[in-house]
ChimeraX commands (.cxc) that place a marker at each C-alpha (Angstrom):
marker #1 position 29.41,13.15,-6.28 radius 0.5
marker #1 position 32.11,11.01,-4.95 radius 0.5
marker #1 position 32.14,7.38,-5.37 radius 0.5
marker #1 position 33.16,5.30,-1.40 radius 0.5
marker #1 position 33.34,2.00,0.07 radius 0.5
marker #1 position 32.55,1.68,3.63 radius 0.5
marker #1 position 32.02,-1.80,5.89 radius 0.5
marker #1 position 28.98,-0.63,8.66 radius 0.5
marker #1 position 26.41,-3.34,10.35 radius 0.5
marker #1 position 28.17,-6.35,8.79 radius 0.5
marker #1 position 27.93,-4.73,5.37 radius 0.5
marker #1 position 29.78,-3.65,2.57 radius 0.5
marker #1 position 28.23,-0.17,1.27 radius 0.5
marker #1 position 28.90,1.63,-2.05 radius 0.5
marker #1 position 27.94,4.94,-1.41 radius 0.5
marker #1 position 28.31,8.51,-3.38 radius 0.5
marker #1 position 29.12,11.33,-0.81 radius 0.5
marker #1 position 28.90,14.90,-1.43 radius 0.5
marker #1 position 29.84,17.88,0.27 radius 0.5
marker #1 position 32.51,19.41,3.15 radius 0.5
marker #1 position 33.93,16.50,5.75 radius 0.5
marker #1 position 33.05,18.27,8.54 radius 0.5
marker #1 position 29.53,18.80,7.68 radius 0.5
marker #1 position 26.58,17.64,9.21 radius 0.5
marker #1 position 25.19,14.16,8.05 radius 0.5
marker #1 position 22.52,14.15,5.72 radius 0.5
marker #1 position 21.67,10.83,4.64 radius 0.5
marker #1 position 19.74,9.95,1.66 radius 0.5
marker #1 position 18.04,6.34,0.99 radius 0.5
marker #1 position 16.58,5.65,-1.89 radius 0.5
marker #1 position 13.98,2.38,-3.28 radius 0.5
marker #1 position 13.16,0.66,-5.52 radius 0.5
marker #1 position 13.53,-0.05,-8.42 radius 0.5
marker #1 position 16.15,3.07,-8.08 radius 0.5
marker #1 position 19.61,3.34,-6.96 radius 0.5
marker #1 position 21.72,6.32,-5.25 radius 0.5
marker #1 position 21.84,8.18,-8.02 radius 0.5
marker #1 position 18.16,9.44,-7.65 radius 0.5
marker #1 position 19.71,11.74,-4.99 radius 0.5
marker #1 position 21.86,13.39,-8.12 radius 0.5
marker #1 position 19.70,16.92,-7.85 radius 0.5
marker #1 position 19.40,16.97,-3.95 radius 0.5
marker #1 position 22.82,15.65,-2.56 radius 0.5
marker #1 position 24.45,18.52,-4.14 radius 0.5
marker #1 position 21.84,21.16,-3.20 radius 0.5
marker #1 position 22.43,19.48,0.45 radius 0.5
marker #1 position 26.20,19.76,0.48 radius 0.5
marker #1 position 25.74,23.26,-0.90 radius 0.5
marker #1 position 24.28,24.26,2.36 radius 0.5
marker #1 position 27.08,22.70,3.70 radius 0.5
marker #1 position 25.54,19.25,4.85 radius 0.5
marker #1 position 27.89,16.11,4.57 radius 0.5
marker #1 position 25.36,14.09,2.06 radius 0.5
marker #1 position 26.06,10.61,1.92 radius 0.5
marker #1 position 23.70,8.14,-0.37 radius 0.5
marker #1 position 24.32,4.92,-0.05 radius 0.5
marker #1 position 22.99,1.60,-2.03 radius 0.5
marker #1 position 21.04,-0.29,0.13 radius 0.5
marker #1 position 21.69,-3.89,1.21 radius 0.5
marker #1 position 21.50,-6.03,-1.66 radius 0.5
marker #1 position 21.67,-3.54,-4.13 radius 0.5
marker #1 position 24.92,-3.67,-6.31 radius 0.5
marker #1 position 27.63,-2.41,-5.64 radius 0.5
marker #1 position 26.07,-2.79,-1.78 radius 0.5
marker #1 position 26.98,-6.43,-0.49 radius 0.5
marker #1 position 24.09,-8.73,-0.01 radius 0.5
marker #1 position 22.73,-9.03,3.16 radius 0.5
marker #1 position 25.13,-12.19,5.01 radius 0.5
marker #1 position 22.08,-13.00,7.23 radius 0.5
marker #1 position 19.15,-12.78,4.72 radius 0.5
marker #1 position 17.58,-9.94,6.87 radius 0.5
marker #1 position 15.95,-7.00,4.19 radius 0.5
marker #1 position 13.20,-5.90,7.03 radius 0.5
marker #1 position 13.04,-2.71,7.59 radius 0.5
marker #1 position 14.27,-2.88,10.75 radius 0.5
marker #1 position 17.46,-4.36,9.02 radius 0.5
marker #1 position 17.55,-1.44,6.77 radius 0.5
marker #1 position 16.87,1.01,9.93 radius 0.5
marker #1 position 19.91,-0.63,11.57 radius 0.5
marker #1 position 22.11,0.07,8.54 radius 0.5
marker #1 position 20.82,3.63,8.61 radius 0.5
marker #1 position 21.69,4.14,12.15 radius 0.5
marker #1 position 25.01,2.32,12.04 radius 0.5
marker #1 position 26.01,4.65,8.83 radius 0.5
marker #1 position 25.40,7.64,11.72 radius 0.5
marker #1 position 27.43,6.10,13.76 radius 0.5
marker #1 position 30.29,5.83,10.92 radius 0.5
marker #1 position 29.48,8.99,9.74 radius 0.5
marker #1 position 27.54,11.38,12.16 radius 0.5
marker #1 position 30.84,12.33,13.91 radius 0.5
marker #1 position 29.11,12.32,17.50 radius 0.5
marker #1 position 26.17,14.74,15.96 radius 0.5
marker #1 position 22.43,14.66,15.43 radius 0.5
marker #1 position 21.83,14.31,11.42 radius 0.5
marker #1 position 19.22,14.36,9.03 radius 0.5
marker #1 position 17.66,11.31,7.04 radius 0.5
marker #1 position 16.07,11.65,3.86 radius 0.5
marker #1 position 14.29,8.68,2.51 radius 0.5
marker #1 position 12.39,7.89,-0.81 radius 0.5
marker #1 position 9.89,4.68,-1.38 radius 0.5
marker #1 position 11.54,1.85,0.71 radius 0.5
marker #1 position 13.77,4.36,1.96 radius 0.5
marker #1 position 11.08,6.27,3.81 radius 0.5
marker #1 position 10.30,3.25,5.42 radius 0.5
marker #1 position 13.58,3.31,6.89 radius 0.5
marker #1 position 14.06,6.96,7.75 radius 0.5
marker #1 position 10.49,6.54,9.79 radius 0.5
marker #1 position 11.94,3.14,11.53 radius 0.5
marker #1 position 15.10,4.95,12.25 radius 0.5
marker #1 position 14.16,7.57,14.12 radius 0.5
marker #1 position 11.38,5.61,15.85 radius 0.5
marker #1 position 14.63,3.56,17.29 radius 0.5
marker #1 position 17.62,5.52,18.10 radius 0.5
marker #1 position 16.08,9.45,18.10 radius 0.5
marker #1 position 19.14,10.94,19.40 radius 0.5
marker #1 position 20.26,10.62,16.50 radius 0.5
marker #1 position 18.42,12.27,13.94 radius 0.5
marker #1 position 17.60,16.11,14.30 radius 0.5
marker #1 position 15.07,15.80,11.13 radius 0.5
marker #1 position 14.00,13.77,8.86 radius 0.5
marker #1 position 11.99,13.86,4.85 radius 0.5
marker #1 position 10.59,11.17,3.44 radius 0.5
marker #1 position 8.93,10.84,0.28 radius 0.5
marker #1 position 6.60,9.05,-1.43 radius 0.5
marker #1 position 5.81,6.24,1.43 radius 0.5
marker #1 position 3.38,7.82,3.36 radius 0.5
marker #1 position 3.55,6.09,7.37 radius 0.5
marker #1 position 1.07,3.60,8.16 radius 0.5
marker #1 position 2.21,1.32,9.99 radius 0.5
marker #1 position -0.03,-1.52,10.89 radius 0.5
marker #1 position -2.94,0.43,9.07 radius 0.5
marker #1 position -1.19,-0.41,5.93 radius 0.5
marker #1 position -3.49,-3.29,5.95 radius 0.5
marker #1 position -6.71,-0.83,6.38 radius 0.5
marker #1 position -5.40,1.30,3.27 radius 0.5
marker #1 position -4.84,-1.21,0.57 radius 0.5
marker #1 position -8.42,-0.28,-1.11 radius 0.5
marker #1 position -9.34,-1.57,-4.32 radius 0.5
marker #1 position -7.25,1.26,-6.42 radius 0.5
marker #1 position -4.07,0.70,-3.91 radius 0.5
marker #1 position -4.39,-2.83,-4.66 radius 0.5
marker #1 position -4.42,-2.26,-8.34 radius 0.5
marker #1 position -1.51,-0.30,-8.45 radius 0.5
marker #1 position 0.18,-2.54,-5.97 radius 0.5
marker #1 position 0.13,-5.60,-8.57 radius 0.5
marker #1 position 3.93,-6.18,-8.48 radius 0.5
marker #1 position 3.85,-6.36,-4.58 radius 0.5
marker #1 position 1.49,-9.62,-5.25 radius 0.5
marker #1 position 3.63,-11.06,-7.98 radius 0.5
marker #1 position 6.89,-10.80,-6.00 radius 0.5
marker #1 position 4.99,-13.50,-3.48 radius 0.5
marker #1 position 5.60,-16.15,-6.06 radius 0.5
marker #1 position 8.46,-18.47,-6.56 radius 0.5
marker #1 position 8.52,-17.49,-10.46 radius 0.5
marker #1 position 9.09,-13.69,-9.29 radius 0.5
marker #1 position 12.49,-13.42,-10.24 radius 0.5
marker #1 position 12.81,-15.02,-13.43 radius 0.5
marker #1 position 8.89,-13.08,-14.69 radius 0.5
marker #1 position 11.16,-9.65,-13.73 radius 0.5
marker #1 position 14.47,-10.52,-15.51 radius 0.5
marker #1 position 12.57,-11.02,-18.92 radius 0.5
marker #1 position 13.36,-8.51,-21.35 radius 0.5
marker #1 position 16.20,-6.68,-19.72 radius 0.5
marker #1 position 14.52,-6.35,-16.81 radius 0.5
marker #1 position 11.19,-5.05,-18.89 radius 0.5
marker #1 position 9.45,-4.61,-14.89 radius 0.5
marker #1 position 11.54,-1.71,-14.16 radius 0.5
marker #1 position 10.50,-0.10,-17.85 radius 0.5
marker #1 position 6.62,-0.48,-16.81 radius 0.5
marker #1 position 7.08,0.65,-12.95 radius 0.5
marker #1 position 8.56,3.89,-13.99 radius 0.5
marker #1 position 6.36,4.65,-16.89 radius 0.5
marker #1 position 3.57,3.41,-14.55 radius 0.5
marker #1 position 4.42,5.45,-11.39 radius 0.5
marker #1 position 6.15,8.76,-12.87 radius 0.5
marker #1 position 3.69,9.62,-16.58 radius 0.5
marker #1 position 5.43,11.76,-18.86 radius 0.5
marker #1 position 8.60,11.20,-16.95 radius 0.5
marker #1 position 11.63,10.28,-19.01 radius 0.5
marker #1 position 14.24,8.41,-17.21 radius 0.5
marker #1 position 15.87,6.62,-19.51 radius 0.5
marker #1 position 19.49,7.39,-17.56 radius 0.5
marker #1 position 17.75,6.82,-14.23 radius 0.5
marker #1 position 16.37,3.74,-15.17 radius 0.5
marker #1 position 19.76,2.28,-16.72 radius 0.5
marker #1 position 21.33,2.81,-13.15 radius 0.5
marker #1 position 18.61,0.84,-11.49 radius 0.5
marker #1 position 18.64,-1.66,-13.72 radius 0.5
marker #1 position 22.63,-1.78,-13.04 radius 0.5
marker #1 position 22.11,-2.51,-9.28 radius 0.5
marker #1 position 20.26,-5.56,-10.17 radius 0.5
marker #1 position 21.96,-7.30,-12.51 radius 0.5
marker #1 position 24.55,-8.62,-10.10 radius 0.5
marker #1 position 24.20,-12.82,-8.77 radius 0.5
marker #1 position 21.32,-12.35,-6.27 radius 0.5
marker #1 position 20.99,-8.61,-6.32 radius 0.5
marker #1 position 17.26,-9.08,-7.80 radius 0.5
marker #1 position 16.03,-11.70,-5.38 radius 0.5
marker #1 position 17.11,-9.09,-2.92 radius 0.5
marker #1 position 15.34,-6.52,-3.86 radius 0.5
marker #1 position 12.32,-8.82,-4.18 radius 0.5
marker #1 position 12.90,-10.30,-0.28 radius 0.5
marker #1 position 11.89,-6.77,0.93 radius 0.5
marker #1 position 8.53,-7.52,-0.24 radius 0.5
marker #1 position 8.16,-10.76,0.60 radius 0.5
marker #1 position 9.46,-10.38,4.29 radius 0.5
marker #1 position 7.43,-7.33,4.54 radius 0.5
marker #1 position 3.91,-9.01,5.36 radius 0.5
marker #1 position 5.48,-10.53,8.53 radius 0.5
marker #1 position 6.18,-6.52,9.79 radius 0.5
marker #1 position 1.87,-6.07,8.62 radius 0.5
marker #1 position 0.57,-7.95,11.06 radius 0.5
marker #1 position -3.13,-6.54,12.53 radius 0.5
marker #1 position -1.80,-7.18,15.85 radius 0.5
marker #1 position 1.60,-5.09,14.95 radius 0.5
marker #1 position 1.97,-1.53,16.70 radius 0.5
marker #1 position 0.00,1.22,14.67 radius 0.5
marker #1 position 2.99,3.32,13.58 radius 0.5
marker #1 position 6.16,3.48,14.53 radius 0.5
marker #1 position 6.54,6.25,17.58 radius 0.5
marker #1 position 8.50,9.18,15.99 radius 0.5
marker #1 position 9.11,12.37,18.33 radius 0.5
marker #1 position 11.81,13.87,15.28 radius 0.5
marker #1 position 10.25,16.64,13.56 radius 0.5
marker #1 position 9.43,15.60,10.28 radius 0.5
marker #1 position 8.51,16.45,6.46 radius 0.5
marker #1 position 6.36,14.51,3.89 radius 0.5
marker #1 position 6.31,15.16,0.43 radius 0.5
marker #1 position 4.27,12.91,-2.20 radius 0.5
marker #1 position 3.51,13.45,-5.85 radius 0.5
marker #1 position -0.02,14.60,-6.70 radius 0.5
marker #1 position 0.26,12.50,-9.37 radius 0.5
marker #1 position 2.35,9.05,-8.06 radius 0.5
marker #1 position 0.78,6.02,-9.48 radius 0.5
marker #1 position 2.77,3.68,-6.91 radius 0.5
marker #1 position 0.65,4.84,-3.67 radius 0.5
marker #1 position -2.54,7.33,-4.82 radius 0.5
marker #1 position -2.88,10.84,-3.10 radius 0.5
marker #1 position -6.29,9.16,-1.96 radius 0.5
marker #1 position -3.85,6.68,0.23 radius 0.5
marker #1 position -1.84,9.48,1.80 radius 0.5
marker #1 position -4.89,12.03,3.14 radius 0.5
marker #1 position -5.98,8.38,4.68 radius 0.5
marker #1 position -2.92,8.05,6.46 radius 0.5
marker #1 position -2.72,11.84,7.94 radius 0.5
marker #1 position -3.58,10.50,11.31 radius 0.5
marker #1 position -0.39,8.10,11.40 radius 0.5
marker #1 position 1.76,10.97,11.28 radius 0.5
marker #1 position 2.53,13.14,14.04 radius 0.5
marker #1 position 0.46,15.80,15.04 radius 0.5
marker #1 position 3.30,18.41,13.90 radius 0.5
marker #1 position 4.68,16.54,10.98 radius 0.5
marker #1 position 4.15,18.42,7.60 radius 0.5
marker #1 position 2.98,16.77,4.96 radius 0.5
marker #1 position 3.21,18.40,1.21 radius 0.5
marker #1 position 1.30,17.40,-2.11 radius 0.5
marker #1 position 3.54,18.60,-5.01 radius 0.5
marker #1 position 1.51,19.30,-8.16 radius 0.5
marker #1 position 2.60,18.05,-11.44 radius 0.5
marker #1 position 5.04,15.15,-10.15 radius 0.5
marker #1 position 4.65,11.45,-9.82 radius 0.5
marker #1 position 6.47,8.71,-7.58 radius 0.5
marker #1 position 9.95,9.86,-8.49 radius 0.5
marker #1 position 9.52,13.21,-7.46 radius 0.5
marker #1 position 12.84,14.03,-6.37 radius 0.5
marker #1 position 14.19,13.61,-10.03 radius 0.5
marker #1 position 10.76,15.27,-11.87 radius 0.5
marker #1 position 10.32,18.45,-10.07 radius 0.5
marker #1 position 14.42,18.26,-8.41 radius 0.5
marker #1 position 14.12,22.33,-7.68 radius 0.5
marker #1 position 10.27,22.03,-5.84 radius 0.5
marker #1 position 11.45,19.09,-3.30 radius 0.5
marker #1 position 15.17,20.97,-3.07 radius 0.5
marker #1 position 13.41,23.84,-1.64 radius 0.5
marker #1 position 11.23,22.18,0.18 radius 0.5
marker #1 position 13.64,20.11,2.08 radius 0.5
marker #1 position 16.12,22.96,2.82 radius 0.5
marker #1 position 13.00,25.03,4.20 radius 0.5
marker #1 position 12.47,22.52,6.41 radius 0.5
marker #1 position 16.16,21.85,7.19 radius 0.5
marker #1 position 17.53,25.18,7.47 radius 0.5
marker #1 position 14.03,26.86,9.29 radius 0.5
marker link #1:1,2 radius 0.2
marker link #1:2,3 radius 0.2
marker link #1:3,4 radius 0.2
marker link #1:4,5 radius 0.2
marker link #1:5,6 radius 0.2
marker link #1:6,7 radius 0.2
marker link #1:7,8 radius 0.2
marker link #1:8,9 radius 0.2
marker link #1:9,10 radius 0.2
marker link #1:10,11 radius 0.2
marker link #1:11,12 radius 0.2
marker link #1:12,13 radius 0.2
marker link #1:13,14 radius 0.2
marker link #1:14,15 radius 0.2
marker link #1:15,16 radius 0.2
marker link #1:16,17 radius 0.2
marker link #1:17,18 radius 0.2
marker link #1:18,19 radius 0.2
marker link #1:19,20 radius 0.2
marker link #1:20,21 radius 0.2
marker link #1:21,22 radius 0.2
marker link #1:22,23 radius 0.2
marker link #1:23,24 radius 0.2
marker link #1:24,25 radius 0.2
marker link #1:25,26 radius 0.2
marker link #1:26,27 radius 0.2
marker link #1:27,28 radius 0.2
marker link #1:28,29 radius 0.2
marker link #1:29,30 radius 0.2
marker link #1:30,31 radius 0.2
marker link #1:31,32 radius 0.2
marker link #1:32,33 radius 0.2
marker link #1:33,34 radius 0.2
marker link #1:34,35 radius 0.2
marker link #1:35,36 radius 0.2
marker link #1:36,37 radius 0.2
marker link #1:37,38 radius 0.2
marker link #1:38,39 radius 0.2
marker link #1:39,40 radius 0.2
marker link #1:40,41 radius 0.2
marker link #1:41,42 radius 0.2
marker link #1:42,43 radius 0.2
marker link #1:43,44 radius 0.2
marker link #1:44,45 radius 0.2
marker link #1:45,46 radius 0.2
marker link #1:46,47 radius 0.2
marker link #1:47,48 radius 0.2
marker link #1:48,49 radius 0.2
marker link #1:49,50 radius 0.2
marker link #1:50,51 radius 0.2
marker link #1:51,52 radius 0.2
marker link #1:52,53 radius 0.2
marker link #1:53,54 radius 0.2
marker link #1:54,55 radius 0.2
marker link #1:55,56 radius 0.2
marker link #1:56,57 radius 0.2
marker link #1:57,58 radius 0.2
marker link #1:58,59 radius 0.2
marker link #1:59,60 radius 0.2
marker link #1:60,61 radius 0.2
marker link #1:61,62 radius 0.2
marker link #1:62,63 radius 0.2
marker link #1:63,64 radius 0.2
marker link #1:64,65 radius 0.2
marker link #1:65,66 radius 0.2
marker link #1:66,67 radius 0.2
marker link #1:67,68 radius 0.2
marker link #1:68,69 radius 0.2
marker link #1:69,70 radius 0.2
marker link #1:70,71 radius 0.2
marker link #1:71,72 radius 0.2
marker link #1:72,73 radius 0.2
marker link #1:73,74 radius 0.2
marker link #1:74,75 radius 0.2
marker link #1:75,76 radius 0.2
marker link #1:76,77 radius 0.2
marker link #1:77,78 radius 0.2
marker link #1:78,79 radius 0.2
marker link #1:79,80 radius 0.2
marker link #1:80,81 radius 0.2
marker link #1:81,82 radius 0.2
marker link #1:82,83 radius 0.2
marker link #1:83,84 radius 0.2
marker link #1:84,85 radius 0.2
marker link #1:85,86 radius 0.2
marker link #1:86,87 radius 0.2
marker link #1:87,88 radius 0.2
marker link #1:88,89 radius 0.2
marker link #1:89,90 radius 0.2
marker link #1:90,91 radius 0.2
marker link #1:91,92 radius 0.2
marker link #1:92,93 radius 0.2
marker link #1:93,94 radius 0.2
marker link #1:94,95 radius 0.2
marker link #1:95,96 radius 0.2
marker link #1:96,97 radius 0.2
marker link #1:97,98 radius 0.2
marker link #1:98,99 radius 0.2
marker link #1:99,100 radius 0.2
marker link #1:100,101 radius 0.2
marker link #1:101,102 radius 0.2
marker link #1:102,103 radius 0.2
marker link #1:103,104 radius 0.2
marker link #1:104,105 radius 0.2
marker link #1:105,106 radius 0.2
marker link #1:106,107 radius 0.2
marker link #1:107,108 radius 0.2
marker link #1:108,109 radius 0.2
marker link #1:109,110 radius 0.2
marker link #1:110,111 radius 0.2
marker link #1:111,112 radius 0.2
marker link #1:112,113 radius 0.2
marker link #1:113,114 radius 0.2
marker link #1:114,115 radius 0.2
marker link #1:115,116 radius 0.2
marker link #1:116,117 radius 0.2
marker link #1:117,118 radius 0.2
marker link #1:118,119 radius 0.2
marker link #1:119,120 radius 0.2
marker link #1:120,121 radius 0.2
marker link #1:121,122 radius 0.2
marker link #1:122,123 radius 0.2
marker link #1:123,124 radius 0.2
marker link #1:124,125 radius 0.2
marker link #1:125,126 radius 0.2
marker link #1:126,127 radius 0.2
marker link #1:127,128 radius 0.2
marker link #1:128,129 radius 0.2
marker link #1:129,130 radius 0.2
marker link #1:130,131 radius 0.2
marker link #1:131,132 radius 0.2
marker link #1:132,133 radius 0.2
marker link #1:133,134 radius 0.2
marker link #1:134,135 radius 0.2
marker link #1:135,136 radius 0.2
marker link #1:136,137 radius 0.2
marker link #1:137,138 radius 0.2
marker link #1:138,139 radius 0.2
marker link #1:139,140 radius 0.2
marker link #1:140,141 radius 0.2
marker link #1:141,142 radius 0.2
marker link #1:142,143 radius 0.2
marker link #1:143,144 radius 0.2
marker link #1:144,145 radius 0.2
marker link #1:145,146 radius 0.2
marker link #1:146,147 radius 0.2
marker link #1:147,148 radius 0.2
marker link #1:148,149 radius 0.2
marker link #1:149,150 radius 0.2
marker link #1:150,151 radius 0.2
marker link #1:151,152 radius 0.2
marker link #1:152,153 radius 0.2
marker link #1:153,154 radius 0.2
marker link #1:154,155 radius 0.2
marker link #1:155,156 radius 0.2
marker link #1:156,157 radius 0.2
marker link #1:157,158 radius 0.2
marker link #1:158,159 radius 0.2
marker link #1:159,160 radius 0.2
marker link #1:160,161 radius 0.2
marker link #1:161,162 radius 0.2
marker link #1:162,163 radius 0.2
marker link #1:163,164 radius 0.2
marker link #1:164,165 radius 0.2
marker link #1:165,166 radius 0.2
marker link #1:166,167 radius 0.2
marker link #1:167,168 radius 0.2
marker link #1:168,169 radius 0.2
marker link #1:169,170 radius 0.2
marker link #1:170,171 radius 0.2
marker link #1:171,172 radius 0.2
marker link #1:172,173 radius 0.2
marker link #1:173,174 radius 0.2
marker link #1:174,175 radius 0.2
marker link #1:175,176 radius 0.2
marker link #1:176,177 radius 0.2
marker link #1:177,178 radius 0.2
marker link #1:178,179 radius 0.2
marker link #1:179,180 radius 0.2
marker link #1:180,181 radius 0.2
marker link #1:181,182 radius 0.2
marker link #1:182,183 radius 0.2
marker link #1:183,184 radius 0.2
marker link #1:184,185 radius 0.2
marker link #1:185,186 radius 0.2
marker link #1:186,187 radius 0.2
marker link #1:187,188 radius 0.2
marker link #1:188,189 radius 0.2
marker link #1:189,190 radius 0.2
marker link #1:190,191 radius 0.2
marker link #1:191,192 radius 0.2
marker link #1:192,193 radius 0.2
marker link #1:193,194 radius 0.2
marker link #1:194,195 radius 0.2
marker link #1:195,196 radius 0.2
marker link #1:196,197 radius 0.2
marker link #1:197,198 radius 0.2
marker link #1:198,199 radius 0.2
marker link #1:199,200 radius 0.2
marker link #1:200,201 radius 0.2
marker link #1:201,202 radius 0.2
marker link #1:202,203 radius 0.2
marker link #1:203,204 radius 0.2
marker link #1:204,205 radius 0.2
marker link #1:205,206 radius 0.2
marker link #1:206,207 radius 0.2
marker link #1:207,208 radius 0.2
marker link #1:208,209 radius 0.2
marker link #1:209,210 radius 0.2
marker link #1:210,211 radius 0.2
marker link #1:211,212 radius 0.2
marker link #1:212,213 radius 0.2
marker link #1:213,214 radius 0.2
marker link #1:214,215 radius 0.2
marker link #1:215,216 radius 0.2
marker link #1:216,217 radius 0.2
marker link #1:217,218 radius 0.2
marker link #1:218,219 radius 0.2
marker link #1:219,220 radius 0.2
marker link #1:220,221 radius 0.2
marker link #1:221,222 radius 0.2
marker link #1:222,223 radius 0.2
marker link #1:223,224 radius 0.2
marker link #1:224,225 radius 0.2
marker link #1:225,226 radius 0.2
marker link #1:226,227 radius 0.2
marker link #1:227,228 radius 0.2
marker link #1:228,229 radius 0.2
marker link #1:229,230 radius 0.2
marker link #1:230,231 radius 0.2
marker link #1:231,232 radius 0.2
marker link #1:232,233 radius 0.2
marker link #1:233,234 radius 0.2
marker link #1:234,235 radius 0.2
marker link #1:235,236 radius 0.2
marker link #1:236,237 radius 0.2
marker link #1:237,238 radius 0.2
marker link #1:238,239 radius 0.2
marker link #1:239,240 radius 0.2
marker link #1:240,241 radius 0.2
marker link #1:241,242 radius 0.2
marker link #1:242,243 radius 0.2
marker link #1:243,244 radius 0.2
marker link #1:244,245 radius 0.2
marker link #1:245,246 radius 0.2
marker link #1:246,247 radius 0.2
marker link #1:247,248 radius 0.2
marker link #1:248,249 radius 0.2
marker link #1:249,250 radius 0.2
marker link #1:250,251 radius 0.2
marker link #1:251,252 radius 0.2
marker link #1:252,253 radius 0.2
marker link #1:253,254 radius 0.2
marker link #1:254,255 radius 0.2
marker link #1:255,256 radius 0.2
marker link #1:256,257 radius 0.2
marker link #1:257,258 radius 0.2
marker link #1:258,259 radius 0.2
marker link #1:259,260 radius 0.2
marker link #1:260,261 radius 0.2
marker link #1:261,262 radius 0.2
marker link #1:262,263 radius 0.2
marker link #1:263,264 radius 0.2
marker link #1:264,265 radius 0.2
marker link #1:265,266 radius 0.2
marker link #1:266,267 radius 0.2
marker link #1:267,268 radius 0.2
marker link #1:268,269 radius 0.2
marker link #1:269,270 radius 0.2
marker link #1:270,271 radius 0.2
marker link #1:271,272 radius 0.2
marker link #1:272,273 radius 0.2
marker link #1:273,274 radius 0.2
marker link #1:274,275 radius 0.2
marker link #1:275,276 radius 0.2
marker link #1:276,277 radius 0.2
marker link #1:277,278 radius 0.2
marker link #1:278,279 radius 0.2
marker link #1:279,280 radius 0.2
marker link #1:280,281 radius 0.2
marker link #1:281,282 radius 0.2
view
């Protein structure tokens, strides 16, 4: 994959691109604590088929520019998303792939400017919506301890200590048996940078004000779209996403893939490649 630089929505992207110019957009978010790279096994698959994929680093995430206004909502990462298609799309209807916080944007994408997106994949983030609130059971909570600590003021210094230690633990936590020692270096790398972690720790803490009880359900998503989760993700349980079936559109389809965690894209690269260009080339 190619390294790029490219200005869109007021900020400066790094991006790794893949494939023929004149291919269709596919774009590929990832989360966190991750970088672009986690698309290494499915960009190239995509521009194979002869999709234009483009992964970018998201907004705060180095070599990505920090976000000028503060904004790391998800409908600020949704606008970057759909301003990248503008950039990028060359006047067609693309595809959006997102993992972990960039599922949430792929779902609040599409939800906004439809005409844009002919599919779209997420993984690992099942949609909620509002009923995010009715889903965090005791076990969700449990595994969602890092969610809590990023509410404090000491958040950013407790997940600098020891390299970055967090990131170690999340991994090992979320992905068992996984070894991503090259995976995890590149994540680390996109934090490291003067107010790259406090970043990534504003998209939790200016999540809760997109919770509300009195928010809309789920976002309203006509695009046909695929959901893939990890039978065995300790991030959000399995238990979480058969909860959450009836946020999804009636049509969407929604896949549990045996013997992966939360970075399923990088554990089992050849079960979520064919998966997604099933669904993409039907």
């Amino acid at each position: 994959m190619l390294e790029q630089r490219l200005t869109a929505n007021g900020i400066e992207f790094g991006l790794l691109v893949d494939g023929p110019e004149d291919g269709d957009l596919a774009l590929c978010l990832h989360g966190f604590p991750d970088s672009a790279w986690t698309w290494r096994h499915l960009a190239p698959a995509l521009a194979a088929r002869g999709f234009r994929a483009v992964a970018p680093y998201l907004r705060g995430y180095a070599p990505t520019s920090l976000a000028p206004d503060g904004d790391y909502t998800m409908a600020a990462l949704a606008s970057d998303a759909n301003a990248l298609h503008e950039l990028l799309g060359d006047g067609r209807p693309g595809v959006v792939v997102g993992h972990d916080w960039g599922a949430a944007a792929a779902y609040t994408a599409v939800a906004a400017e439809p005409d844009r997106w002919r599919q779209a994949v997420a993984l690992s983030v099942p949609l909620t919506g509002a009923r995010a609130l009715d889903l965090f059971c005791h076990e969700q909570m449990r595994r969602s301890w890092y969610s809590f600590l990023f509410q404090l003021p000491v958040a950013e210094r407790i997940a600098s200590e020891g390299d970055f230690a967090i990131v170690d633990r999340l991994w090992a936590d979320w992905s068992p048996g996984y070894e991503g020692t090259e995976d995890i270096r590149r994540a680390k790398d996109c934090l490291r940078g003067p107010g790259n972690l406090a970043a990534a720790i504003e998209y939790y803490r200016q999540t809760p004000s997109e919770l509300r009880p009195e928010a809309s359900a789920s976002p309203e998503i006509v695009t046909p779209l695929l959901y893939i989760h990890g039978a065995n993700d300790g991030c959000i349980g399995v238990d979480v996403v058969r909860a959450a079936r009836e946020s999804f559109p009636p049509a969407a389809s929604i896949e549990i893939l045996d013997w992966a965690g939360h970075f399923l894209q990088l554990e089992r690269p050849e079960a979520v490649e064919r998966l997604v260009l099933d669904f993409l080339i039907a």
